[in-house]
C-alpha positions in Angstrom: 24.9 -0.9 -0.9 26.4 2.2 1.0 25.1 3.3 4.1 25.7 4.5 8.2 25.1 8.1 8.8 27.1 9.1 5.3 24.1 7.9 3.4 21.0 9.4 2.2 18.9 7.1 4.2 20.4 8.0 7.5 17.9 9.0 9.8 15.0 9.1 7.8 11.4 6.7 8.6 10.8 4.0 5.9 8.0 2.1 5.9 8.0 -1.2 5.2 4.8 -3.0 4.0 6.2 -6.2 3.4 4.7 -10.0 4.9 5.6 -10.1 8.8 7.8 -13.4 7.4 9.6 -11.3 4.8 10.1 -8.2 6.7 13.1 -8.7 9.2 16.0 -8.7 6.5 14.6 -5.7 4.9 13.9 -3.8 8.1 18.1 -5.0 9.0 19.6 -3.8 5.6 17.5 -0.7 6.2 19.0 -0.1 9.6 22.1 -0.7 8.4 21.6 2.0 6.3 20.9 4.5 9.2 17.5 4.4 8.5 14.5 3.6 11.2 12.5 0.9 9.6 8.7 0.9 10.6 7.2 -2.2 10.2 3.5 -2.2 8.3 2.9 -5.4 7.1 0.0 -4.8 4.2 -0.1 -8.7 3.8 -0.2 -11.6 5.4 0.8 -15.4 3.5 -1.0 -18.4 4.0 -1.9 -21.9 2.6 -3.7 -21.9 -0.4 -7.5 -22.5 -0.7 -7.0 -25.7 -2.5 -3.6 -27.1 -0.6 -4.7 -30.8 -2.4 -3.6 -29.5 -5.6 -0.5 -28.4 -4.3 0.7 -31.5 -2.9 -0.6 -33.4 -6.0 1.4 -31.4 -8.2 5.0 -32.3 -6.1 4.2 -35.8 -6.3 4.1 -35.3 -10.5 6.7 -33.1 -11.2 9.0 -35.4 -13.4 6.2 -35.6 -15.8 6.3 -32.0 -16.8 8.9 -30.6 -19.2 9.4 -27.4 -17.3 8.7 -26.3 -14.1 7.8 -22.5 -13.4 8.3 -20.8 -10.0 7.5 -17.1 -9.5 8.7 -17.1 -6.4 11.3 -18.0 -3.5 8.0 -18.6 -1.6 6.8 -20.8 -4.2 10.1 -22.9 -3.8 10.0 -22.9 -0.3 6.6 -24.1 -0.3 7.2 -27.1 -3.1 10.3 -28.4 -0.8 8.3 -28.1 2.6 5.5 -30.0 -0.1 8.0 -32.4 -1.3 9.7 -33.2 2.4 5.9 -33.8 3.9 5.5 -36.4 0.9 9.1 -38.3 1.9 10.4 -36.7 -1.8 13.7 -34.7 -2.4 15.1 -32.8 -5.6 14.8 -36.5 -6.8 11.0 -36.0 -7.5 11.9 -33.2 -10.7 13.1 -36.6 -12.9 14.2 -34.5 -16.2 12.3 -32.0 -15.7 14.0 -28.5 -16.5 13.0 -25.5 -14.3 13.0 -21.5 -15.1 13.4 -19.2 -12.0 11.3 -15.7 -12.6 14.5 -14.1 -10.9 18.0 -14.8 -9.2 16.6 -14.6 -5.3 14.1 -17.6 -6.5 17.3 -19.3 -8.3 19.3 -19.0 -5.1 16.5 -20.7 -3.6 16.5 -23.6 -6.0 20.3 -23.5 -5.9 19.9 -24.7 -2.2 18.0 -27.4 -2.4 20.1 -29.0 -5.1 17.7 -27.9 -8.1 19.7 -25.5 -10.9 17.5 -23.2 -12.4 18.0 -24.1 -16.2 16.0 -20.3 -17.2 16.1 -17.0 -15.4 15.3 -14.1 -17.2 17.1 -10.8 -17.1 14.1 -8.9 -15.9 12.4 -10.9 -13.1 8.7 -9.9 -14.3 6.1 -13.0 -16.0 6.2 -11.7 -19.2 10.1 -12.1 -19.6 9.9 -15.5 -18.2 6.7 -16.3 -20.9 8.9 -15.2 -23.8 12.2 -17.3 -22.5 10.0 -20.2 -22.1 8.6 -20.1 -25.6 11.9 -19.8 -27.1 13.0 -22.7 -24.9 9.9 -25.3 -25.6 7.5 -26.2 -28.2 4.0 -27.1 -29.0 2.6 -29.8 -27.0 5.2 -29.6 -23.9 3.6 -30.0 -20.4 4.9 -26.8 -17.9 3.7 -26.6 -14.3 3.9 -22.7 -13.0 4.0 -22.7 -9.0 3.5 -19.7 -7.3 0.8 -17.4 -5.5 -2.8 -17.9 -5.6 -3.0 -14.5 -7.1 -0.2 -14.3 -9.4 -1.3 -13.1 -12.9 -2.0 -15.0 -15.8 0.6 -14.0 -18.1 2.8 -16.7 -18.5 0.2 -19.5 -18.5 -1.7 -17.2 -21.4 1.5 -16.9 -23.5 2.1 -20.5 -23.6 -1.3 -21.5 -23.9 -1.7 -19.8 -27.4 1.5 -21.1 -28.7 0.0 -24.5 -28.1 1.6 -25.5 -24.5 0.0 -27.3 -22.4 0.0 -25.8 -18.8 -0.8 -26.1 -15.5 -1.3 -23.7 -12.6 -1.1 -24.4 -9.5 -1.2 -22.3 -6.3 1.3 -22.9 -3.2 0.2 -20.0 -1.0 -2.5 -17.8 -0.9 -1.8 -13.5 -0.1 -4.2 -11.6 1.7 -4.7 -8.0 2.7 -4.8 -7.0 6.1 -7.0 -5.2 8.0 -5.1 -3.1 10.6 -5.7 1.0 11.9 -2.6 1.4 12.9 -1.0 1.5 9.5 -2.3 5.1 8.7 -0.5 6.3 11.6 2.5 4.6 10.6 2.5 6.0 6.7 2.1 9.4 8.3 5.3 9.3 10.9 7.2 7.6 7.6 9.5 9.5 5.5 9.4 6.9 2.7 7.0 4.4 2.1 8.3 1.4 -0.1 6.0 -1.1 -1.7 7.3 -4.8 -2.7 4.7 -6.0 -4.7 1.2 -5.1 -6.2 -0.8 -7.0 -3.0 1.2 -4.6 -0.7 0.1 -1.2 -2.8 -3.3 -2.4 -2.8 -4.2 -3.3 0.8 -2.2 0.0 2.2 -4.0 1.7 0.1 -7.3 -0.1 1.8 -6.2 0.7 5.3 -4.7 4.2 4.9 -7.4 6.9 4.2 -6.6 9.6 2.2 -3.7 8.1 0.8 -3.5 9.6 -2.4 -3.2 13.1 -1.0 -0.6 12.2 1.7 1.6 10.3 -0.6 2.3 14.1 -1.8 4.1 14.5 0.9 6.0 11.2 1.2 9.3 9.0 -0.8 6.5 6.4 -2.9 9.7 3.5 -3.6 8.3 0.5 -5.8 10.4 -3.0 -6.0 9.3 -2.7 -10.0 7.2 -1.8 -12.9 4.3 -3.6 -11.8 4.4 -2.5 -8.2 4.5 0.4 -9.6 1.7 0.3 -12.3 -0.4 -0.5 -9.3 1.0 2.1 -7.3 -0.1 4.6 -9.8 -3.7 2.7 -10.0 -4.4 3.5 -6.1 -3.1 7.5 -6.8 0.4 7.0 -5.6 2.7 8.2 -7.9 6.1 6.5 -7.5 9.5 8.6 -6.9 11.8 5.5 -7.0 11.2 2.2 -8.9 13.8 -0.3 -8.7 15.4 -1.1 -12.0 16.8 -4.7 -10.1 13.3 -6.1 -8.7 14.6 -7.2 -5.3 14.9 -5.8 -1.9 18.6 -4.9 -2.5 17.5 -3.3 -5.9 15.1 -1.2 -4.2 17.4 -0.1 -1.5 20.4 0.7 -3.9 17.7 2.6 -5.7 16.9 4.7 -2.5 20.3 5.7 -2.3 21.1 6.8 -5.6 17.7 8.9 -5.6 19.6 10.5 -3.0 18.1 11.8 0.7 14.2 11.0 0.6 12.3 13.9 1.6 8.8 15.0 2.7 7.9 16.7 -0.6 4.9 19.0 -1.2 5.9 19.7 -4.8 6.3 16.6 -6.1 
C-alpha cells in the first residue's frame, strides 16, 4: 500500500472501530499512511459463555474429518486451548483443516497446521461450498469460531448430510461507551471490520444515519457492508480483499476521503 503525505489518506481522521486487541496494527498502517487514526473500539472479545465446550472440542480434534476456523482469533484461541491441555498441532491426527481466509491460514501456518482449504473469497458461504466439494455424506467437521458467527456453513453441510459441530472459542460484545459519538463526528472516515462493529456504533452514536452523510462509510466486505446498509449507513468503500490491508488499499484507490454532503 502507498502512502506518507503523497497519499489520499494523508491528513485525514479515520476511525477505527476495531477490538482494543486488534486495533494497534491497523491504527500503525494507517499512520503510516499519513492518516490520524482515532481509536473507537465498538467491541470488546472475550471467553465464550460455554468455555467447557471449547476445551472439550481441542481435546477431540483427530476425530473430525475437517476442522473449520473462521477466524485468526479462533486459531489463536484453539492453540492457547490446546497449550492449557499439554496438546500441540499433534492433537489434529488426520484431520484436514479449511481456513475461511489467508490471515487465518497464516495463523495456522505458524503453529505448524497447513490449511488444506482456503477459499478465494474469505466469506462462510465460499468456505460451505469448498467444503462440500471436498467431503461427503456422513463426514464429521468441527467449525471454531465466534459465539456469534452465522450459521451458514454449518446449514450447508447439514442438508448435504454432514455431520457438524459448532463450537464457540470467544464470545463478541458491544460496548457501551459516549465518547464514540464525539469521535465519529471529529472523523473524516469511519471504517467498519465486521458486522458486530457496524452494529454497536451504530448503538452508541445517535443520529448516525444522518451524520454518516457527511462522512467516508469504508466496509472490510460484503457483509460488513450489508449490515452497514441495515443500520442507514450507506458504504462509499467496500474492500474487494476482506482484510485490514484490503480495506486500506481500497481507501486509497477511492482516492482522498472527504466530508461529503451529496453523497
Amino acid at each position: 500500500m502507498t502512502g506518507g503525505a503523497a497519499g489520499p489518506l494523508f491528513g485525514k481522521r479515520v476511525l477505527v472501530t476495531r477490538a482494543r486487541d486488534d486495533a494497534a496494527d491497523f491504527a500503525a498502517q494507517l499512520r503510516a499512511a499519513g492518516a490520524e487514526a482515532l481509536l473507537a473500539p465498538a467491541i470488546a472479545i472475550g471467553p465464550p459463555d460455554d468455555p467447557a465446550a471449547a476445551s472439550a472440542a481441542v481435546r477431540e480434534l483427530a476425530r473430525y474429518d475437517w476442522i473449520v476456523f473462521t477466524s485468526a482469533r479462533g486459531v489463536e484461541a484453539c492453540f492457547a486451548a490446546l497449550g492449557a491441555d499439554g496438546g500441540d498441532a499433534r492433537r489434529f491426527g488426520g484431520a484436514k483443516v479449511a481456513a475461511i481466509g489467508p490471515k487465518t491460514a497464516e495463523h495456522l501456518s505458524a503453529h505448524g497446521v497447513p490449511a488444506a482449504y482456503v477459499p478465494d473469497a474469505a466469506v462462510g458461504e465460499a468456505v460451505a461450498a469448498g467444503l462440500l466439494a471436498r467431503t461427503q455424506a456422513g463426514d464429521r467437521v468441527l467449525v471454531y469460531g465466534a459465539q456469534d458467527m452465522r450459521d451458514v456453513i454449518a446449514e450447508a453441510l447439514r442438508a448435504r448430510g454432514r455431520v457438524v459441530d459448532v463450537v464457540a472459542a470467544y464470545k463478541t460484545t458491544h460496548v457501551r461507551d459516549s465518547a464514540m459519538a464525539r469521535a465519529a463526528e471529529a472523523a473524516d472516515v469511519w471504517t467498519f471490520t465486521s458486522a458486530s462493529t457496524v452494529r454497536s456504533f451504530a448503538e452508541n452514536v445517535p443520529g448516525a444515519a444522518a451524520l454518516a452523510r457527511t462522512k467516508t462509510v469504508a466496509c472490510i466486505g460484503p457483509i460488513t457492508a450489508a449490515a452497514a446498509r441495515a443500520c442507514g449507513l450507506e458504504p462509499d468503500v467496500v474492500a474487494g480483499e476482506f482484510t485490514v490491508e484490503g480495506l486500506l488499499n481500497a481507501l486509497n484507490s477511492a482516492g482522498s476521503p472527504r466530508r461529503n454532503t451529496a453523497r
